[in-house]
NUMITI-531067 format. One record per residue (C-alpha): x, y, z; residue in one letter. Coordinates in steps of 0.001 Angstrom, whole numbers, padded with zeros to 6 digits, always signed. Example, Ala and Ser with C-alpha at 12.3 -4.5 7.8 and 13.67 -1.06 7.14 Angstrom:
# residues 2
+012300-004500+007800A+013670-001060+007140S
END
This chain:
# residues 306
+013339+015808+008611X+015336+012646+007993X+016883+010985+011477X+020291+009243+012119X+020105+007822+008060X+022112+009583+005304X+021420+008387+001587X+021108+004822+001278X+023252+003218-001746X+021132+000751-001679X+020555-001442-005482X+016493-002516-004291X+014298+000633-004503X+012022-000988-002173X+014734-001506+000126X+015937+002019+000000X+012550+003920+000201X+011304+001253+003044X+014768+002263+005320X+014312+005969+004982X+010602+006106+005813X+011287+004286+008851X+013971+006362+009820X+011542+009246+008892X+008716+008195+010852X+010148+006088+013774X+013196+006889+016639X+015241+004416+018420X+013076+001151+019283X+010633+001898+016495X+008648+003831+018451X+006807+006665+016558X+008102+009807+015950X+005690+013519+015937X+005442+014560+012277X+003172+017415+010900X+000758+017312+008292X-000792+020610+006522X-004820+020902+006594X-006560+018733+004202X-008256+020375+001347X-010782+018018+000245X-011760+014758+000008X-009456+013500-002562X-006381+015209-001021X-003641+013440+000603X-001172+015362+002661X+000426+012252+003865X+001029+010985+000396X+002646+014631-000080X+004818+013943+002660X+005878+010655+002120X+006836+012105-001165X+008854+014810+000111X+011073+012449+002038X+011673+010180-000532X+012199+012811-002837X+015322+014186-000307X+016764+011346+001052X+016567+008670-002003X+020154+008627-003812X+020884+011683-006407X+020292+008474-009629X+016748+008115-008159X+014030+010243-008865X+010223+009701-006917X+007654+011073-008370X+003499+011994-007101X+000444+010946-008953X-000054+014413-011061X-003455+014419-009612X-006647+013044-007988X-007884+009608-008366X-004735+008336-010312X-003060+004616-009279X-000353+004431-008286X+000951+007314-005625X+004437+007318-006033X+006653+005878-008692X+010405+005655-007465X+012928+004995-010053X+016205+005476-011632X+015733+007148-014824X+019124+006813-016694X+018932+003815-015962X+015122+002990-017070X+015958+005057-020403X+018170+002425-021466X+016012-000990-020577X+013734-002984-022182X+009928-003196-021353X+010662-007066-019789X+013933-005747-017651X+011363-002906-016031X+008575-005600-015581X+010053-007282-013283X+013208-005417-011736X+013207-003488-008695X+016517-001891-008808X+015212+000119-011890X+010930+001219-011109X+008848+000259-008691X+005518+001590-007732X+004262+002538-004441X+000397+003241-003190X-000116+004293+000135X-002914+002849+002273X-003886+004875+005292X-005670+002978+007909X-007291+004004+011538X-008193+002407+014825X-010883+001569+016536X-011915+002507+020405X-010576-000722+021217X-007252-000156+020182X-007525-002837+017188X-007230-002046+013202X-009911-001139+011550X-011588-002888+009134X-009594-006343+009950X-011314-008584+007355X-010688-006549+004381X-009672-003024+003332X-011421-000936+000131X-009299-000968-002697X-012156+000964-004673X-012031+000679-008039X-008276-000267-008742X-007560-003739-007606X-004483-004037-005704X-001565-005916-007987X+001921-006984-007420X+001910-005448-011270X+001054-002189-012180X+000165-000328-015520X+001788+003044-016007X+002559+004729-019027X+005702+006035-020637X+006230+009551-022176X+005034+008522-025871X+001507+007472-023562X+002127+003467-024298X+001624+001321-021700X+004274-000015-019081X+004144-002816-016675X+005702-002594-013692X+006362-004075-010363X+003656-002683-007601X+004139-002474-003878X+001635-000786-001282X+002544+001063+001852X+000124+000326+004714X+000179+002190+007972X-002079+003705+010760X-002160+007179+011339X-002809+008683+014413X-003374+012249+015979X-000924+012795+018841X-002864+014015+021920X-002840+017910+022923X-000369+018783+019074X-002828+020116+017293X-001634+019374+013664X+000247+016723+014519X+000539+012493+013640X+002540+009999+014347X+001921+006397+012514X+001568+003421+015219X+001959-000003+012347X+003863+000705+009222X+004152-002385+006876X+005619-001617+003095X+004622-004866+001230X+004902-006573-002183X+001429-006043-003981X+001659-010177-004996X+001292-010632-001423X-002364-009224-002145X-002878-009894-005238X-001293-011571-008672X-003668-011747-011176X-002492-008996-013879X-005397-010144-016040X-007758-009482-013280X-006085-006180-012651X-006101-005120-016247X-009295-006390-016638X-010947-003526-013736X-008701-000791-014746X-009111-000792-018689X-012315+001451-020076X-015622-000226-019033X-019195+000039-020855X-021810+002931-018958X-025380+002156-018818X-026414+005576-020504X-030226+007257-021392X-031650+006095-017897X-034748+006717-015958X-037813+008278-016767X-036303+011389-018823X-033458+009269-020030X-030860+011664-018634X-029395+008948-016095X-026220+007310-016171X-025078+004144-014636X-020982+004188-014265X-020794+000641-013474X-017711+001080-010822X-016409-001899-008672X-015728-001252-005200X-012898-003314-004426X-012347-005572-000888X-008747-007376-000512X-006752-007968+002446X-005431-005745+005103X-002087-006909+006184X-001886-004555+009121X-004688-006770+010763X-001931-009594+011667X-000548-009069+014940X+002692-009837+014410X+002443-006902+011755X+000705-004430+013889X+002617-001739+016002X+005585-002749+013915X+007814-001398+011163X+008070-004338+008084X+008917-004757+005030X+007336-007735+002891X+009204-009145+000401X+009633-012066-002340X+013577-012529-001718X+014535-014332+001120X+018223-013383+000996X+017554-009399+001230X+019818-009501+004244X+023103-010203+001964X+022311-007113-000024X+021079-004536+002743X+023029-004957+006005X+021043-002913+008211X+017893-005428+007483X+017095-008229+009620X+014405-011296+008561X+011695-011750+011386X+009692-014028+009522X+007618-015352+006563X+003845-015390+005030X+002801-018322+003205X-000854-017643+001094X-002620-020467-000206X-003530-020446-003990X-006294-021270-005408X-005975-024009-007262X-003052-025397-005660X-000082-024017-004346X+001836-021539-001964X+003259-018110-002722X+005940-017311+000359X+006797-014055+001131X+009901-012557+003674X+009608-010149+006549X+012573-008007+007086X+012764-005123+009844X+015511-002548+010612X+018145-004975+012505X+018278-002519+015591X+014615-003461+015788X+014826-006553+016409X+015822-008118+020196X+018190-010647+020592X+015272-013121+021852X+013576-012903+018729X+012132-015992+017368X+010659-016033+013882X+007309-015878+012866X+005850-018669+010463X+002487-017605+009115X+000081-019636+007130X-002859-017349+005579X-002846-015067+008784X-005379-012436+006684X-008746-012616+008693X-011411-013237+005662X-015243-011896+006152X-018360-013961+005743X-019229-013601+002319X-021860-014660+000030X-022653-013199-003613X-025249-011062-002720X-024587-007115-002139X-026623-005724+001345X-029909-003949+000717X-029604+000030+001099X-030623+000958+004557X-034166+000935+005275X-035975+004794+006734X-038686+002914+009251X-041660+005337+009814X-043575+005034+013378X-046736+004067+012138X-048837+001717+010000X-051191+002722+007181X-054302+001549+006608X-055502-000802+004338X
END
């Protein structure tokens, strides 16, 4: 059930959607509010994502529609868009504009023992990379580009509620802050070539997926245990009143260059006191090297003889 917000008529879809899931999923103060989930039915199901749906689907504006993946193992979750309004534009217009279609994939995280994010140095994306443009396709099946964002947040049981969550860091991003290679993107999620007629009997296949590693915003402590949105405007504030800019993200290209990005949180959020955060590449990156890590090795306790 949807707390103290009515409708927003709000232009910015990403604006819109991120006010009402905080109001969803956090009280007064942002602190978290009990939601329940049903039972989860197997590996690939979601019953957040079915939830987050749900209140979108209520509480968006009666022009806006959100719709669900229409099953398993389909990028991205949720689409949220006005479709009157996306009827009558061209392909460039919903490229790049988010009062018409946006995207929206949902990335569940957990903590550790220690009361820190889990995997802090980079998050599986498995085989879709994550994109600040996304591929769909329109009702003829041809291909449409269109702007992605990804929902992060940390899910938690609440002690002694059996069936019960509440979400302890909630950050709603723009995917370019992860990501703004379309080539790349398009170049993972297009049809690849199987290895085929393997092993001895020739009856193996080799699939040839990537398994995906980018960021993980929600491992930046002036993300965590809040309630952000991350976007590429840095006026938002003059369209959305309620909204309140607590600071920026500057990633360094490669190659040159800075892409800047604006944090904006619910305005009753944020204390007088509060000073602005200026953050240079705050994503913790792992040691890596081009090699993948041998499969485990089953150690026997004894030695053969020669």
């Amino acid at each position: 059930m949807l707390h103290t917000l009515k409708r927003p008529k709000i232009a910015d879809l990403t604006a819109g959607s991120f006010l009402i899931l905080r109001n969803s999923f956090f009280g007064k103060g942002a602190k978290p509010r009990p939601f329940r989930l049903r039972d989860k039915r197997n590996t690939q199901d979601d019953p957040l994502d079915e939830y987050i749906h749900r209140l979108l689907s209520d509480h968006l504006p009666a022009d806006v529609d959100c719709l669900k993946a229409p099953g398993p193992l389909i990028t991205p979750d949720l689409v949220v868009l006005r479709p009157e309004v996306c009827k009558a534009a061209a392909k460039a217009t919903l490229a790049s504009n988010l009062t018409h279609i946006v995207a929206i994939e949902v990335k569940k995280l957990e903590r550790t023992q220690s009361g820190t994010i889990a995997r802090p140095s980079g998050m599986d994306y498995n085989t879709t990379p994550p994109c600040g443009t996304v591929r769909v396709y329109d009702s003829s099946g041809a291909a449409l580009d269109i702007r992605g964002f990804y929902l992060f947040v940390c899910q938690e049981t609440v002690r002694n509620q059996a069936g019960k969550y509440r979400l302890s860091a909630f950050v709603l991003c723009d995917g370019n802050l992860l990501n703004e290679d379309f080539d790349y993107y398009l170049s993972i999620v297009g049809e690849r070539v199987k290895e085929i007629g393997l092993g001895t009997y020739g009856n193996g296949t080799n699939r040839t997926r990537p398994m995906l590693i980018f960021s993980n915003p929600l491992s930046t402590i002036q993300l965590d245990h809040g309630v952000t949105l991350i976007h590429s405007r840095d006026d938002l504030e003059r369209d959305v009143s309620q909204l309140r800019q607590v600071g920026f993200i500057k990633r360094t290209i490669q190659g040159g260059g800075t892409n800047v990005f604006y944090c904006y949180r619910l305005a009753d959020d944020v204390p007088e006191d509060h000073r602005q955060f200026k953050l240079l590449d705050p994503f913790p990156l792992p040691t890596r090297t081009e090699k993948t890590q041998p499969r485990g090795r089953f150690r026997l306790n004894f030695q053969p003889t020669n």
